[in-house]
C-alpha positions as CSV (number, residue, x, y, z in Angstrom):
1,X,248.7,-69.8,40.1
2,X,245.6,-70.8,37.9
3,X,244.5,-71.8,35.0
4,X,242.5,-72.8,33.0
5,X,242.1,-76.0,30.7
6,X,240.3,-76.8,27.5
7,X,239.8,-80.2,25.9
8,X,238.7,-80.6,22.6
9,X,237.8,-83.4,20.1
10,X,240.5,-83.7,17.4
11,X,238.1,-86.6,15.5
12,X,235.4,-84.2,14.2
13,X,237.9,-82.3,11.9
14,X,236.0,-79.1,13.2
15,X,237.1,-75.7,11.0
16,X,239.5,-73.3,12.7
17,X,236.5,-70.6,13.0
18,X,234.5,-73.3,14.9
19,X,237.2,-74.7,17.2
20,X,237.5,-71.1,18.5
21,X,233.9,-70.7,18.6
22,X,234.1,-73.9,21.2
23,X,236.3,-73.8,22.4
24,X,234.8,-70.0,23.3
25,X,231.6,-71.4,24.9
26,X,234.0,-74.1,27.1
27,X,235.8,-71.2,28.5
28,X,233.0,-68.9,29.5
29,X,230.9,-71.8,30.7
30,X,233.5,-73.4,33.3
31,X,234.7,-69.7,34.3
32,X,230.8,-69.2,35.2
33,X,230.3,-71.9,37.8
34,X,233.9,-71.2,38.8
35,X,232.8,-67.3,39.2
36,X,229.7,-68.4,41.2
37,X,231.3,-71.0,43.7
38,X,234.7,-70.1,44.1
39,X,234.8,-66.0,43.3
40,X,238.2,-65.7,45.0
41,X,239.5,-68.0,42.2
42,X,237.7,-66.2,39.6
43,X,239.3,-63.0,40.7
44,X,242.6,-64.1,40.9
45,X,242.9,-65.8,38.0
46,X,241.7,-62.8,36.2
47,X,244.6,-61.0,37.8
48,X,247.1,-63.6,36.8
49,X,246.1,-62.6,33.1
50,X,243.4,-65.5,32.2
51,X,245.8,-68.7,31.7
52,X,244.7,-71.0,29.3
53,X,245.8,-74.2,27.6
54,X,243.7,-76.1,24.8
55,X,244.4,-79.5,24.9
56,X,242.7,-82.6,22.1
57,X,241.8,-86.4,22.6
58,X,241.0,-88.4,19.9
59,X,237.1,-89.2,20.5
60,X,234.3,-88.6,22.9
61,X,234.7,-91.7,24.8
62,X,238.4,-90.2,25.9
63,X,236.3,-87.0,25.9
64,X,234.1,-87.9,28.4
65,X,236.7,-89.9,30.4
66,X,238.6,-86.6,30.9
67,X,235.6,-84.9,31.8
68,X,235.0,-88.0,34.4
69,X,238.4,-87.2,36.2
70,X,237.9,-83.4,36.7
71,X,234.5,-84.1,37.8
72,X,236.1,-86.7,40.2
73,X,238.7,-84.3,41.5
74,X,236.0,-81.8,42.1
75,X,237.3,-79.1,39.6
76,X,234.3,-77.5,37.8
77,X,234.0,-78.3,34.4
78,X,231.1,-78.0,31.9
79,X,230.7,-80.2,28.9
80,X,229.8,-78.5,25.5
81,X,227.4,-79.9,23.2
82,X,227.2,-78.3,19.9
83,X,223.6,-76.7,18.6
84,X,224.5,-78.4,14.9
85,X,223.9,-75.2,12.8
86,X,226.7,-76.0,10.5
87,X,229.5,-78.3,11.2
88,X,228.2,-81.2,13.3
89,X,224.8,-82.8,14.3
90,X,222.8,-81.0,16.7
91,X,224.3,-82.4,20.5
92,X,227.4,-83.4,19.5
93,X,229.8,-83.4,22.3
94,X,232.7,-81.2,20.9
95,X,234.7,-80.2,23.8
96,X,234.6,-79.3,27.7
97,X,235.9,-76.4,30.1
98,X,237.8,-76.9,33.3
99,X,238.7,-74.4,35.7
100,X,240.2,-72.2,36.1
101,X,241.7,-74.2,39.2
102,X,245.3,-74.5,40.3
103,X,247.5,-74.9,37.7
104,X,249.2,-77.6,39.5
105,X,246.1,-80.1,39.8
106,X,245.1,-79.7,36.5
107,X,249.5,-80.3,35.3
108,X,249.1,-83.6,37.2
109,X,245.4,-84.6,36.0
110,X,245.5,-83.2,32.2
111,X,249.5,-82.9,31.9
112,X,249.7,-86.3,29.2
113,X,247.3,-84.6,26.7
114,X,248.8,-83.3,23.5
115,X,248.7,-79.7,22.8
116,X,245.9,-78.6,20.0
């Protein structure tokens, strides 16, 4: 099975609109390189119904250290950076996509994070 994972900044005190709208742009961004490099795990995760979990650190630097480990692992993952229209300065690293990939690896890698 596969899923896919979601890590997003808790520190910025983002607005429930914009978390979605984020965490929105880390989903479709790590399912793209997913859909162009592994299409057989794009496909069958859209059979299994699109699995997601959104996960929160407490600051970039944990940010980026969780970004760091998928990287490492070799899961694709993409790193959002916000354009700074309304709730942050423009580049601010708000959250990042991983997967989808097996559920399993990313239980063992991501499992210690709090829910959002």
């Amino acid at each position: 099975m596969y899923k896919q994972t979601i890590i997003i900044r808790s520190d910025l005190k983002l607005g429930k609109g914009k978390i979605g709208g984020q965490c929105s742009h880390a989903s479709v961004s790590s399912y793209n390189i997913v859909r162009k490099k592994f299409p057989e795990i794009a496909n069958e995760w859209e059979q299994e119904g699109q699995k997601k979990i959104v996960l929160k650190v407490d600051g970039e630097a944990e940010l980026l250290e969780q970004f760091k480990l998928a990287k490492s692992a070799g899961i694709p993952c993409e790193l959002i950076r916000d354009a700074g229209h309304t709730q942050v300065e423009p580049g601010t690293i708000t959250c990042i996509g991983i997967g989808p990939w097996n559920e399993k690896k990313l239980d063992e890698l991501f499992g210690k994070l709090k829910l959002l």
